[in-house]
N, CA, C, O and CB atoms as a CASP TS submission, in Angstrom:
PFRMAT TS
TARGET T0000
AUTHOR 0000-0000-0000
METHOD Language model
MODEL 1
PARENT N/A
ATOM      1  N   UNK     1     -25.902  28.709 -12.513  1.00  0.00           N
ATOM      2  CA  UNK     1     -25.260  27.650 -13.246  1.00  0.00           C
ATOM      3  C   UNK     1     -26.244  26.506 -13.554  1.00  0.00           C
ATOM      4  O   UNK     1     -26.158  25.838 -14.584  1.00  0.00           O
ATOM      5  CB  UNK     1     -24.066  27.131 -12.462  1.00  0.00           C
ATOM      6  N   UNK     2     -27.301  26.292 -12.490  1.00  0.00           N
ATOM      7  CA  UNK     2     -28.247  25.268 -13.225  1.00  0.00           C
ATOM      8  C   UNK     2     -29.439  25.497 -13.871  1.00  0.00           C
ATOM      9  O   UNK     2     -30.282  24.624 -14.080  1.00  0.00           O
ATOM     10  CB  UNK     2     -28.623  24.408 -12.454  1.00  0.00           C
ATOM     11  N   UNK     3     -29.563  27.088 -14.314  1.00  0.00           N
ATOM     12  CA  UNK     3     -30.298  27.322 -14.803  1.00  0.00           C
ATOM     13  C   UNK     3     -29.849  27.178 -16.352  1.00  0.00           C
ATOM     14  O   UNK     3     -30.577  26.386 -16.950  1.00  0.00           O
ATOM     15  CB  UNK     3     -30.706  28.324 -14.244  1.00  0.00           C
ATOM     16  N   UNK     4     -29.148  27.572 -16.899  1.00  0.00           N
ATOM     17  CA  UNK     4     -27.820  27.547 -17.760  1.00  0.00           C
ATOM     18  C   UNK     4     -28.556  26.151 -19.074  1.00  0.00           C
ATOM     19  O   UNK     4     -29.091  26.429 -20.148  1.00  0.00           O
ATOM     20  CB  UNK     4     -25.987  26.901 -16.446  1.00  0.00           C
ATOM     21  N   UNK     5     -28.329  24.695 -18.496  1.00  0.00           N
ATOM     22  CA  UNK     5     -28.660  24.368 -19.221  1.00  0.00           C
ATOM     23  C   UNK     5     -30.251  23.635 -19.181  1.00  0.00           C
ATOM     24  O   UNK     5     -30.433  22.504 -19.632  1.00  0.00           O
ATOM     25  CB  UNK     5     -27.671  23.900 -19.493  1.00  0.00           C
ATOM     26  N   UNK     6     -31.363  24.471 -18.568  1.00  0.00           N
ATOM     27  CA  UNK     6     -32.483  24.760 -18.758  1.00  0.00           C
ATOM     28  C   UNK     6     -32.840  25.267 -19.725  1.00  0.00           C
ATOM     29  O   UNK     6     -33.571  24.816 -20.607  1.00  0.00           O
ATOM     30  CB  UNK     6     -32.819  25.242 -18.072  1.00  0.00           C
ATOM     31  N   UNK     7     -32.163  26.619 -19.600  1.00  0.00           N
ATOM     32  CA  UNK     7     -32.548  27.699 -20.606  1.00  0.00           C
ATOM     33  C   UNK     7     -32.195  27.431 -21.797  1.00  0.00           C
ATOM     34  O   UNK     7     -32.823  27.946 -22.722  1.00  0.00           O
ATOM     35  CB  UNK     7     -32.051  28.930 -20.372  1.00  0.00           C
ATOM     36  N   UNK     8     -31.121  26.574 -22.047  1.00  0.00           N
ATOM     37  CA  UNK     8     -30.870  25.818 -23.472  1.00  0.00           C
ATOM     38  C   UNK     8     -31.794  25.403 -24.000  1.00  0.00           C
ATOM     39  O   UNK     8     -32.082  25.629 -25.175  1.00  0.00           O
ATOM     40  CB  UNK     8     -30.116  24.769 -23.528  1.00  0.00           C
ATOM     41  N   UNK     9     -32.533  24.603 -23.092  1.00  0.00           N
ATOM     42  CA  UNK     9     -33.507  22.940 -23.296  1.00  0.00           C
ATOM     43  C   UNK     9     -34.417  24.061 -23.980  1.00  0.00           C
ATOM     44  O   UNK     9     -34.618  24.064 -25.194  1.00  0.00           O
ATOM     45  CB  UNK     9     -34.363  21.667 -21.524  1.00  0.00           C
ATOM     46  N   UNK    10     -34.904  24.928 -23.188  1.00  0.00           N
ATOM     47  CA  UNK    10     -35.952  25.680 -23.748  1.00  0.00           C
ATOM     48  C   UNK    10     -35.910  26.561 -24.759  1.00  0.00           C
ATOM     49  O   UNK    10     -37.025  26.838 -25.201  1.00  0.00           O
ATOM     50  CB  UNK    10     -36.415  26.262 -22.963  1.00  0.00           C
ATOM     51  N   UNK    11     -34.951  27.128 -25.307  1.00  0.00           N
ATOM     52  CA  UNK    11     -34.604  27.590 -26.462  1.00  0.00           C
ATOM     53  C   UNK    11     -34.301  26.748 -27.759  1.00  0.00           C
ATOM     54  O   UNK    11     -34.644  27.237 -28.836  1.00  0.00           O
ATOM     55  CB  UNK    11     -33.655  28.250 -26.165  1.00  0.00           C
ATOM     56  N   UNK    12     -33.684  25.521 -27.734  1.00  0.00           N
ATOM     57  CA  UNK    12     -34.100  24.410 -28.396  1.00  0.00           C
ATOM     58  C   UNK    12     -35.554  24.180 -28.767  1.00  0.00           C
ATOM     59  O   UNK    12     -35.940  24.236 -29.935  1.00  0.00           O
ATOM     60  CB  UNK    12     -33.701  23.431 -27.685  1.00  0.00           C
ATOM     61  N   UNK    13     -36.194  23.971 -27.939  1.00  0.00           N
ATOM     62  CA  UNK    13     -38.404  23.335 -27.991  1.00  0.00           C
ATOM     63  C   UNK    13     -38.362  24.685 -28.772  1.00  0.00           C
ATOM     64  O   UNK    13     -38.362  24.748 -30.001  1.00  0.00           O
ATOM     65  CB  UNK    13     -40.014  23.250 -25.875  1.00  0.00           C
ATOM     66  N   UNK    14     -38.333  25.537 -28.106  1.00  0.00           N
ATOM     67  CA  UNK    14     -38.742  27.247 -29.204  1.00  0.00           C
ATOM     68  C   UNK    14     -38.407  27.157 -30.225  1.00  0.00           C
ATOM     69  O   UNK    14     -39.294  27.003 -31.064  1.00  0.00           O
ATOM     70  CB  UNK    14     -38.081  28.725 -28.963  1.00  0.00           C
ATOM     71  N   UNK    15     -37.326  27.192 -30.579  1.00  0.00           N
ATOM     72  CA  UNK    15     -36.864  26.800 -32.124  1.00  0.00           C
ATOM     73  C   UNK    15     -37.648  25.628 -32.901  1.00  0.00           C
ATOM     74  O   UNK    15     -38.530  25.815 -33.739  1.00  0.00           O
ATOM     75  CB  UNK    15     -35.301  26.296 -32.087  1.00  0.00           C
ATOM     76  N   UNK    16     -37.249  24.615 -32.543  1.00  0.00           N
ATOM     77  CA  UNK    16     -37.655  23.133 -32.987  1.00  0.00           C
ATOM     78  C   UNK    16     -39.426  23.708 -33.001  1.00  0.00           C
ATOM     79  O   UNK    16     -39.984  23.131 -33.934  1.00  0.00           O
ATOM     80  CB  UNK    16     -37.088  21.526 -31.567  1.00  0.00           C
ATOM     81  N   UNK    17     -40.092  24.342 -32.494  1.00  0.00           N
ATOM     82  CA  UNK    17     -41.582  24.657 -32.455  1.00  0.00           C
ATOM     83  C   UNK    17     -41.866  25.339 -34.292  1.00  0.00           C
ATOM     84  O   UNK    17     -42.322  25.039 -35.395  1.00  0.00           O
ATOM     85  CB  UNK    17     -41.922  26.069 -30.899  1.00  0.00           C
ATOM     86  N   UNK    18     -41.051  26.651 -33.349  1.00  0.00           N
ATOM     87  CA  UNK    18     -41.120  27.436 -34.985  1.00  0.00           C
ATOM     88  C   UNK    18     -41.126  26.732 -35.889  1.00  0.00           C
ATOM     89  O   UNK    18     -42.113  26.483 -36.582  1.00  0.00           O
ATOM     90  CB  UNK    18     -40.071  28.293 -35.457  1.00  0.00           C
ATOM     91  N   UNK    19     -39.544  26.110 -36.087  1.00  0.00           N
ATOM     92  CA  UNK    19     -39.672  25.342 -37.152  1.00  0.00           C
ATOM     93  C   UNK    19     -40.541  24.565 -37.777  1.00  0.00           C
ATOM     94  O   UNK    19     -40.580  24.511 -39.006  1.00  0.00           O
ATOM     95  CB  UNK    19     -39.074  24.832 -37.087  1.00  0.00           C
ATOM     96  N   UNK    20     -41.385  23.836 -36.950  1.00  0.00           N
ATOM     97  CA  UNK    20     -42.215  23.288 -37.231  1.00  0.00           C
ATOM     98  C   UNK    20     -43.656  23.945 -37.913  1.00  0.00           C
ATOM     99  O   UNK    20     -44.206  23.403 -38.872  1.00  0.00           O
ATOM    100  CB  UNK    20     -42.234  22.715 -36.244  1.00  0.00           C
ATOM    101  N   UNK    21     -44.116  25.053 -37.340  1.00  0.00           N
ATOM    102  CA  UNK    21     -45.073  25.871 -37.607  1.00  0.00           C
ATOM    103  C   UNK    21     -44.541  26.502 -38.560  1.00  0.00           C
ATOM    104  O   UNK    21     -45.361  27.187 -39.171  1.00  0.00           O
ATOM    105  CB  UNK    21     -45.549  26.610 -36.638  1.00  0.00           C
ATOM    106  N   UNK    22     -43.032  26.582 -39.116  1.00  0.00           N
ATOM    107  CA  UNK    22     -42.982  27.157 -40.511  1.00  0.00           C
ATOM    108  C   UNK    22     -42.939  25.977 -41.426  1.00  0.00           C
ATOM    109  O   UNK    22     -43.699  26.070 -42.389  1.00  0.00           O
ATOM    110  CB  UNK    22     -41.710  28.130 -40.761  1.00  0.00           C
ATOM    111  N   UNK    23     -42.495  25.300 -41.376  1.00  0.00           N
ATOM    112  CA  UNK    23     -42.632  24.418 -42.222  1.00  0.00           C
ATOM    113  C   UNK    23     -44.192  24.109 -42.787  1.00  0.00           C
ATOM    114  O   UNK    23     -44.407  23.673 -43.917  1.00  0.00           O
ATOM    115  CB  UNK    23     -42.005  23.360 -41.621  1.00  0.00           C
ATOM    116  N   UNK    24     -45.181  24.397 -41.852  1.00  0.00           N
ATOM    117  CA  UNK    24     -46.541  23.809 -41.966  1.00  0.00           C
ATOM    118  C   UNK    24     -47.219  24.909 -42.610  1.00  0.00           C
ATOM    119  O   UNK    24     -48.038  24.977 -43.526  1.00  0.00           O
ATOM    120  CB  UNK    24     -47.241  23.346 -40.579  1.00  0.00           C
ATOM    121  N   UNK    25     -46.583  25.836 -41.793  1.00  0.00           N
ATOM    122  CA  UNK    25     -47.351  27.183 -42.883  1.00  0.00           C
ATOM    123  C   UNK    25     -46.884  27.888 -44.151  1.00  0.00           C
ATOM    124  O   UNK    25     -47.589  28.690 -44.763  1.00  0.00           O
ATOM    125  CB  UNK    25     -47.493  28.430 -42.135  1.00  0.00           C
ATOM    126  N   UNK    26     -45.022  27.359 -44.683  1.00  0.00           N
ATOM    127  CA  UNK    26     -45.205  27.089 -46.079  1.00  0.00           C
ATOM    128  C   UNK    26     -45.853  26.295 -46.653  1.00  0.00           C
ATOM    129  O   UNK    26     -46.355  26.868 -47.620  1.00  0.00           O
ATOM    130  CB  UNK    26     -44.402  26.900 -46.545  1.00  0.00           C
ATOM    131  N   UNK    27     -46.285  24.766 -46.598  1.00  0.00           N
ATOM    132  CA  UNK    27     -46.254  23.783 -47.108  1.00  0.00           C
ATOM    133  C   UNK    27     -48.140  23.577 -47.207  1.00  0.00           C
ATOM    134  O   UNK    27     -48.781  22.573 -47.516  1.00  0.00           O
ATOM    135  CB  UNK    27     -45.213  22.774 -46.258  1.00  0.00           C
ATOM    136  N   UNK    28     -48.583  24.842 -46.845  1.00  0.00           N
ATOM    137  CA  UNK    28     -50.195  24.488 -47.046  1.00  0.00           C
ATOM    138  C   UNK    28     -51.107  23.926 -46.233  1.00  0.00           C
ATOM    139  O   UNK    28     -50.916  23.728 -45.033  1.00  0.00           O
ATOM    140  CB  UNK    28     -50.384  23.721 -47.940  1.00  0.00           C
ATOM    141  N   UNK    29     -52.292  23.603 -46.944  1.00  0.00           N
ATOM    142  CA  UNK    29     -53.132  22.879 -45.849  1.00  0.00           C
ATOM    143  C   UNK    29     -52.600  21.452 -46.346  1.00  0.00           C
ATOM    144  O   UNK    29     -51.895  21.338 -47.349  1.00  0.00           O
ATOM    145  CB  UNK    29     -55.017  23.142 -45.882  1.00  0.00           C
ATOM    146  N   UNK    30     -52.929  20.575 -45.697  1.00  0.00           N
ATOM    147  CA  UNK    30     -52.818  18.646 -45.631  1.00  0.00           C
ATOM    148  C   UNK    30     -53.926  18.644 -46.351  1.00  0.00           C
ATOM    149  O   UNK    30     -55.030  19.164 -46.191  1.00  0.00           O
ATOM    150  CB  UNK    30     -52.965  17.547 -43.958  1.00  0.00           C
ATOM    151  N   UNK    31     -53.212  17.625 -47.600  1.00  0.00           N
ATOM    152  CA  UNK    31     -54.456  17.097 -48.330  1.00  0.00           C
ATOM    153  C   UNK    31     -54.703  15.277 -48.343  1.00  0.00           C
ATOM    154  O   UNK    31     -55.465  14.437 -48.823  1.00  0.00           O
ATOM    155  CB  UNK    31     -54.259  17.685 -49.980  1.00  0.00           C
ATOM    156  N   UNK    32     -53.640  15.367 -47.575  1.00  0.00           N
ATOM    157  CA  UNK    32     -53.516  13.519 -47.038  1.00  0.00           C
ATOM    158  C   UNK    32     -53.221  12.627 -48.636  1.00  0.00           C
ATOM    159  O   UNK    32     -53.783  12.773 -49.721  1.00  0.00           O
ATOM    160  CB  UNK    32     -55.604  12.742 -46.122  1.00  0.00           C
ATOM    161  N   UNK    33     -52.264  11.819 -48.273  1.00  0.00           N
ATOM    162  CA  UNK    33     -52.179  10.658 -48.853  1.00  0.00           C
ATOM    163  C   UNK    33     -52.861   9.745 -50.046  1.00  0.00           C
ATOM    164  O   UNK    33     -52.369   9.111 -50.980  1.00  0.00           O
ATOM    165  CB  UNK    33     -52.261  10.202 -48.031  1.00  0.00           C
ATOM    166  N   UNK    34     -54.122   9.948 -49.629  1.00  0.00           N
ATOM    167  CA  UNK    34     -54.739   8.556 -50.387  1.00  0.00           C
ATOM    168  C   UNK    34     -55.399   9.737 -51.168  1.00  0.00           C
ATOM    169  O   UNK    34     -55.468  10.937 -50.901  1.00  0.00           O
ATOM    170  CB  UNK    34     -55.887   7.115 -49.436  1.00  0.00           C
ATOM    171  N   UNK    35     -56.011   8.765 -52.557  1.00  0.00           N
ATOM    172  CA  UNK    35     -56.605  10.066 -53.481  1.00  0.00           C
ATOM    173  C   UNK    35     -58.041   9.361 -53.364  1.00  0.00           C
ATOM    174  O   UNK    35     -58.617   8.358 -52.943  1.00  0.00           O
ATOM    175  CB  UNK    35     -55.876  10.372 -55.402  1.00  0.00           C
ATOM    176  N   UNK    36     -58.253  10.814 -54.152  1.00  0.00           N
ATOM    177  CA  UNK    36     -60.026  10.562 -53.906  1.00  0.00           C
ATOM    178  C   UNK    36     -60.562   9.509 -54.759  1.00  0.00           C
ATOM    179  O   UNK    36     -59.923   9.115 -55.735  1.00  0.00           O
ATOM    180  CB  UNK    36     -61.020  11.945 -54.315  1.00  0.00           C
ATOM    181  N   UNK    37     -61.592   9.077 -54.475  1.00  0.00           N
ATOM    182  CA  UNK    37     -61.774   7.931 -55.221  1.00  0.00           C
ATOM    183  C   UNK    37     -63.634   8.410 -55.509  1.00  0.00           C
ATOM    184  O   UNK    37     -64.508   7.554 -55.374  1.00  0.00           O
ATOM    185  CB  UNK    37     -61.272   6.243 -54.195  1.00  0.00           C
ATOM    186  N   UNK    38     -63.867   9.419 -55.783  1.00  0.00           N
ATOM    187  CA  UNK    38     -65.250  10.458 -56.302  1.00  0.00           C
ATOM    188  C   UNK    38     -65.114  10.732 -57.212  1.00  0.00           C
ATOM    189  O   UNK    38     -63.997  11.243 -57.287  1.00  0.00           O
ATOM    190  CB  UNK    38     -65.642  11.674 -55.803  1.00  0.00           C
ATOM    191  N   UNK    39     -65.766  10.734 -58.438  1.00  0.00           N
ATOM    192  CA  UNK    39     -65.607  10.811 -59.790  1.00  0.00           C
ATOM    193  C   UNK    39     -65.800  12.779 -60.262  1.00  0.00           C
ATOM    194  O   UNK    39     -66.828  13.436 -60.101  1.00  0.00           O
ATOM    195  CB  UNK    39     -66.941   9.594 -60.494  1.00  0.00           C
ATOM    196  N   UNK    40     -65.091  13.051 -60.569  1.00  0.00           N
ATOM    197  CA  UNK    40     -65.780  14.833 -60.583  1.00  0.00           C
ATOM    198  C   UNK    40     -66.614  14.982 -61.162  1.00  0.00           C
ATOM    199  O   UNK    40     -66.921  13.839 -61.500  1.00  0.00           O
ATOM    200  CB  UNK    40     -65.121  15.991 -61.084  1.00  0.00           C
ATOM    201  N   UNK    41     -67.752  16.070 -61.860  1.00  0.00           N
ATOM    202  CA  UNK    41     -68.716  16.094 -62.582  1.00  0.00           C
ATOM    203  C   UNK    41     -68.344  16.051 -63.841  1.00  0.00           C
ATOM    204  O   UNK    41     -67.292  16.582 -64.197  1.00  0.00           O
ATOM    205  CB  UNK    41     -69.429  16.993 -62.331  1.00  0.00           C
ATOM    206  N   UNK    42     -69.145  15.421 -64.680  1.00  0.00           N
ATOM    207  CA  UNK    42     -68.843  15.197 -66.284  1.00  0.00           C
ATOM    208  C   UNK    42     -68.373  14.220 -66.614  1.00  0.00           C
ATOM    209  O   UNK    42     -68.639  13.780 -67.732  1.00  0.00           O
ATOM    210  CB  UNK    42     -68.056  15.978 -66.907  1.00  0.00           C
ATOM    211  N   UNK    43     -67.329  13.400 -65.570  1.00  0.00           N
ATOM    212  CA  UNK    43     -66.407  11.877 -65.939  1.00  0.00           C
ATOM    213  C   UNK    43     -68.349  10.818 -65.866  1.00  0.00           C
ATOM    214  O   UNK    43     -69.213  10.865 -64.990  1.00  0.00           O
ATOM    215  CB  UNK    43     -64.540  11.207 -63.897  1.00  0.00           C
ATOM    216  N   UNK    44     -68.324  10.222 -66.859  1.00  0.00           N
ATOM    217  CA  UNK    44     -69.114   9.054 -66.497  1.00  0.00           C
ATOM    218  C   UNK    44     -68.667   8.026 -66.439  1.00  0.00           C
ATOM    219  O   UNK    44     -67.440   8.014 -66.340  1.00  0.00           O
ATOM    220  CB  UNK    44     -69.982   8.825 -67.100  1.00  0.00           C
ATOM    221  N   UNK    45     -69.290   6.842 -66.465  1.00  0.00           N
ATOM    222  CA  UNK    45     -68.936   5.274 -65.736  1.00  0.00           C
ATOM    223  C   UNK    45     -68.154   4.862 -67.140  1.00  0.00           C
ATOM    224  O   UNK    45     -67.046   4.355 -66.962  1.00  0.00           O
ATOM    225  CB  UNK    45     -70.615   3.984 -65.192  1.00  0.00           C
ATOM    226  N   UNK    46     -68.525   4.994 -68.302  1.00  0.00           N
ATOM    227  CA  UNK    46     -67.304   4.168 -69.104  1.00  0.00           C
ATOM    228  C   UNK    46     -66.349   4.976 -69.213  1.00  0.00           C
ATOM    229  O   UNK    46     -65.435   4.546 -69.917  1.00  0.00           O
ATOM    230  CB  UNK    46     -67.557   3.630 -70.535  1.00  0.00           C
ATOM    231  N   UNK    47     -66.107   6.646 -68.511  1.00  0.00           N
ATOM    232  CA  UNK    47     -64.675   7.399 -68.659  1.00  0.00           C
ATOM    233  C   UNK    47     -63.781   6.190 -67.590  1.00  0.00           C
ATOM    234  O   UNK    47     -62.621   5.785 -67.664  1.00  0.00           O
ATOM    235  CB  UNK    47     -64.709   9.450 -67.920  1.00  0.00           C
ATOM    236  N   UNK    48     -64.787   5.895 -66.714  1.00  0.00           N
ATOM    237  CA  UNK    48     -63.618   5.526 -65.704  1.00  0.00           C
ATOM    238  C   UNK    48     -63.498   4.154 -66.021  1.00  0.00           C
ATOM    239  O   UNK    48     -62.566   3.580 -65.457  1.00  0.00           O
ATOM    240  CB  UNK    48     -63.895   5.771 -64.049  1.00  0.00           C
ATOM    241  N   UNK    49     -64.243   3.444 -66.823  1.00  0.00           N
ATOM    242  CA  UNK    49     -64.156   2.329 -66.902  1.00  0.00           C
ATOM    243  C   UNK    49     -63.075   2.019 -67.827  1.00  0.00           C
ATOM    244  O   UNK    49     -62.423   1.069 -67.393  1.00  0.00           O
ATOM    245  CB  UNK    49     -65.278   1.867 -67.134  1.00  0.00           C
ATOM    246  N   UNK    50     -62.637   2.464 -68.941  1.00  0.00           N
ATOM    247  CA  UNK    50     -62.019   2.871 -69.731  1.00  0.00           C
ATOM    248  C   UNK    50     -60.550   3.240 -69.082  1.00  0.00           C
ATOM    249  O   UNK    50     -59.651   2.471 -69.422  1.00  0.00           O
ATOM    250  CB  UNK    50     -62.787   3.812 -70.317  1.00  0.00           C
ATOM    251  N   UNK    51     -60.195   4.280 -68.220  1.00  0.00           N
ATOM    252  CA  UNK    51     -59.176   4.761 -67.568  1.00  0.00           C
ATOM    253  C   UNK    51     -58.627   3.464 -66.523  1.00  0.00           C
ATOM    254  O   UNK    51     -57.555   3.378 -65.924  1.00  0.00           O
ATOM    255  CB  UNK    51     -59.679   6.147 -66.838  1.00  0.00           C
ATOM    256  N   UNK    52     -59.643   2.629 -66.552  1.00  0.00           N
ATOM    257  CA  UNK    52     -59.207   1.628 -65.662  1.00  0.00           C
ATOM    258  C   UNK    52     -58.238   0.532 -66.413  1.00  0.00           C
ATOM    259  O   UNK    52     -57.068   0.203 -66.219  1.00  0.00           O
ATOM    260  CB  UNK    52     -60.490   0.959 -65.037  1.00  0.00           C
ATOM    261  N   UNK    53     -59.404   0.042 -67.510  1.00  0.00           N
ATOM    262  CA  UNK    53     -58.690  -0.445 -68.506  1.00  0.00           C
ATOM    263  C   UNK    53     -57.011  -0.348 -69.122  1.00  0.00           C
ATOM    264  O   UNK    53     -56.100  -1.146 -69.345  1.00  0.00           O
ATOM    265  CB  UNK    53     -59.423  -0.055 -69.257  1.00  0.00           C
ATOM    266  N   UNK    54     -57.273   1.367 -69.250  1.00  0.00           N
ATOM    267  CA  UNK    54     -56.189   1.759 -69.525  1.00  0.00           C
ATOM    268  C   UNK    54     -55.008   1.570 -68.948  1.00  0.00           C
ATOM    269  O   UNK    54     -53.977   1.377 -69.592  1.00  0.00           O
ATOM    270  CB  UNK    54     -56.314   2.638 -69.605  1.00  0.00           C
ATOM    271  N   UNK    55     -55.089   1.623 -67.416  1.00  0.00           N
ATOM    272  CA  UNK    55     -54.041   1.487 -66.246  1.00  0.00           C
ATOM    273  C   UNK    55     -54.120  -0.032 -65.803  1.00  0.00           C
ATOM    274  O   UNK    55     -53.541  -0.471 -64.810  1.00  0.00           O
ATOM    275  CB  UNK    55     -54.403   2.557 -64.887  1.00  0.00           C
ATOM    276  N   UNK    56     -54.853  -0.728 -66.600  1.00  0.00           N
ATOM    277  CA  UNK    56     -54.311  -2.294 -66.344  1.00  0.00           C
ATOM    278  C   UNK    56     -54.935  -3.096 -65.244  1.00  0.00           C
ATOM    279  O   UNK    56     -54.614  -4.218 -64.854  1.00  0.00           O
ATOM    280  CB  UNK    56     -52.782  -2.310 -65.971  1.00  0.00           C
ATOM    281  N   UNK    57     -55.938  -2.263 -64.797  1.00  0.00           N
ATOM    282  CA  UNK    57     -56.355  -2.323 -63.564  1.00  0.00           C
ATOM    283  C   UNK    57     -57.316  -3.415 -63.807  1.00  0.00           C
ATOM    284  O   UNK    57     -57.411  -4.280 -62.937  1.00  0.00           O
ATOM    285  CB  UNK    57     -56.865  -1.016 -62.963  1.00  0.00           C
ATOM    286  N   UNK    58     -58.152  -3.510 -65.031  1.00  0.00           N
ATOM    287  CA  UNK    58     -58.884  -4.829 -65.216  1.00  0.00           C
ATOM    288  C   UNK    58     -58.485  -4.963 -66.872  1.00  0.00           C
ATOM    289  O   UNK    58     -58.006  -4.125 -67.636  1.00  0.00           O
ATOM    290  CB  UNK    58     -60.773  -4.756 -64.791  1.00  0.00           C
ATOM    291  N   UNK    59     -58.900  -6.414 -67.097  1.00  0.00           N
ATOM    292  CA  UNK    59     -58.252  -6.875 -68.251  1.00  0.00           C
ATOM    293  C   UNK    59     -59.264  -6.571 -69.301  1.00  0.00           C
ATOM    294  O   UNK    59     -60.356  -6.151 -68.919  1.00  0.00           O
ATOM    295  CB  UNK    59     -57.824  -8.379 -68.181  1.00  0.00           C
ATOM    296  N   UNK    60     -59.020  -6.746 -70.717  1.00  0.00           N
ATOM    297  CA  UNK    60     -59.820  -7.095 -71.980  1.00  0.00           C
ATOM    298  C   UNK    60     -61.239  -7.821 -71.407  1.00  0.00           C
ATOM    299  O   UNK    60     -62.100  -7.015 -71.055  1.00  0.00           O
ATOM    300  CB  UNK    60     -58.857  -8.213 -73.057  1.00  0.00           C
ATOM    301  N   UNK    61     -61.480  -8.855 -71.312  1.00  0.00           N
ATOM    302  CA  UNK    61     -62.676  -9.681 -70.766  1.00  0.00           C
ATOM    303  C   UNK    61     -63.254  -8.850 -69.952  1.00  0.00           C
ATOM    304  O   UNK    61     -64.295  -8.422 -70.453  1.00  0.00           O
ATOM    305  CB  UNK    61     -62.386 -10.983 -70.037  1.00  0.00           C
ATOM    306  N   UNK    62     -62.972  -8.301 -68.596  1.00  0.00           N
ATOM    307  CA  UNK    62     -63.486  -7.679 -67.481  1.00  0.00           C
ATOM    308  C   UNK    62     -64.165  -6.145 -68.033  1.00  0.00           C
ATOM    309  O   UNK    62     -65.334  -5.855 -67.777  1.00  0.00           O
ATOM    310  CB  UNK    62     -62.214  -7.548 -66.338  1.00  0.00           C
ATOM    311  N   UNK    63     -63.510  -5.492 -68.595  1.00  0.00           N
ATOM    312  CA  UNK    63     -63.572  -4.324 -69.417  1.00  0.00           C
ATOM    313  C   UNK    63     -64.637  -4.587 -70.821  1.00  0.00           C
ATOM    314  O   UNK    63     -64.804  -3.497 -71.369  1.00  0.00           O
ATOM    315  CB  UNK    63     -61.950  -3.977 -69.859  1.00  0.00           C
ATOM    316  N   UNK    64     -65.230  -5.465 -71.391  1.00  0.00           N
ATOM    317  CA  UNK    64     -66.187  -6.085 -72.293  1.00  0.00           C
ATOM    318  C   UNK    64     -67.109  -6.290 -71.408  1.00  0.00           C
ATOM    319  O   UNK    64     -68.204  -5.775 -71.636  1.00  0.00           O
ATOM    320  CB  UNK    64     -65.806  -7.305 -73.065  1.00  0.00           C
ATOM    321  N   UNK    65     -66.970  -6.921 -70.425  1.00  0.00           N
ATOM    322  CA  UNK    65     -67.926  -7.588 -69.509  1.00  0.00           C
ATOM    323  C   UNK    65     -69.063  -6.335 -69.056  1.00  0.00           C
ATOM    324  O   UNK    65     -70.264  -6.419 -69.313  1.00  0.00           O
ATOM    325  CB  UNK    65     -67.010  -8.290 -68.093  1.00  0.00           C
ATOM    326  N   UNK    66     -68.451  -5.215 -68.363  1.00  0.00           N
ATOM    327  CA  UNK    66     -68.417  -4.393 -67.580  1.00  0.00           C
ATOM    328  C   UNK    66     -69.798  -3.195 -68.437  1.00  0.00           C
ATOM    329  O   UNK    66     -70.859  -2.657 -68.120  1.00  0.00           O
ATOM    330  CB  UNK    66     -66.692  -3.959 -67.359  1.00  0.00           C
ATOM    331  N   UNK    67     -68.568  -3.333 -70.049  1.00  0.00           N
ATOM    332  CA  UNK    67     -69.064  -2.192 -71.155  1.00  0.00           C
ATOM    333  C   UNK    67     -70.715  -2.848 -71.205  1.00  0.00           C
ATOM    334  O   UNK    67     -71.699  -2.176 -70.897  1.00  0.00           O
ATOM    335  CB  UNK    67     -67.998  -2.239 -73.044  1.00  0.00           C
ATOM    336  N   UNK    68     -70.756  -3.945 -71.549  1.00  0.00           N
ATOM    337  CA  UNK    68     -71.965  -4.486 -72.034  1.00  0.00           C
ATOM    338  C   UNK    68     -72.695  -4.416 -70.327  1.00  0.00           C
ATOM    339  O   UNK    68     -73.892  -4.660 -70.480  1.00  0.00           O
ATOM    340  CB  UNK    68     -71.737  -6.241 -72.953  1.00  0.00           C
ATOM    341  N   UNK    69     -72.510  -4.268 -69.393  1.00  0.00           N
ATOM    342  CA  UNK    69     -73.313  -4.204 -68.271  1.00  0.00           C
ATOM    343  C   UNK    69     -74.185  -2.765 -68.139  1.00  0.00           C
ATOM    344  O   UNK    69     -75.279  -2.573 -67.607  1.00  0.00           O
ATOM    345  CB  UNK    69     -72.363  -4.437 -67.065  1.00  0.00           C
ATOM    346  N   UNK    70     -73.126  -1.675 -68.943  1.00  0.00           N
ATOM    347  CA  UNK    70     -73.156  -0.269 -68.399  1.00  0.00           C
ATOM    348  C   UNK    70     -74.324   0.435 -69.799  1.00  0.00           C
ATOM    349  O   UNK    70     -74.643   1.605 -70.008  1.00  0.00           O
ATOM    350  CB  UNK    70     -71.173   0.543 -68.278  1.00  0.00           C
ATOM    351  N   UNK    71     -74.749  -0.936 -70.599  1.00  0.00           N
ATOM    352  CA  UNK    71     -75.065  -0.611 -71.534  1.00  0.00           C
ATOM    353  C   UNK    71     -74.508   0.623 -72.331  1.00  0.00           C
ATOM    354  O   UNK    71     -74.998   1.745 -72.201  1.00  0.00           O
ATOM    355  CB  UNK    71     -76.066  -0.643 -71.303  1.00  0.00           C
ATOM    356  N   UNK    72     -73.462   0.346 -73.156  1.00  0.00           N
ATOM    357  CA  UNK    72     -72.492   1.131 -74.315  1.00  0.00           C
ATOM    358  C   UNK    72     -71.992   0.359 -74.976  1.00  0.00           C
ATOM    359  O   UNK    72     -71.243   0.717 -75.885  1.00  0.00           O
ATOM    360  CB  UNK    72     -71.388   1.958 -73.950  1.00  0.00           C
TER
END
């Protein structure tokens, strides 16, 4: 009788385990959160400078400023 709800506890962790290890082994490897911030090959400095622009990320002035630094 007091083994009873032992053997629960532990058939619960077993389960709750699996589950876990399936979940992880549909769902791939972890590619984490934050994105890369490495330019791939071929993007150059006014692609991104430009894409920055684009997303608001720096203004008209900053984006002139920048172009004429990068000589373009």
């Amino acid at each position: 009788m007091i083994l009873g709800p032992l053997f629960m506890i532990l058939v619960l962790a077993v389960l709750i385990a699996a589950a876990a290890l399936l979940v992880r082994w549909v769902g791939g490897p972890w590619q984490g959160t934050s994105p890369s911030h490495h330019a791939p090959p071929g993007r150059t400095a006014i692609d991104i400078l430009k894409e920055r622009f684009a997303r608001g990320e720096i203004d008209k002035d900053e984006f002139e400023q920048r172009r004429r630094v990068l000589g373009d």
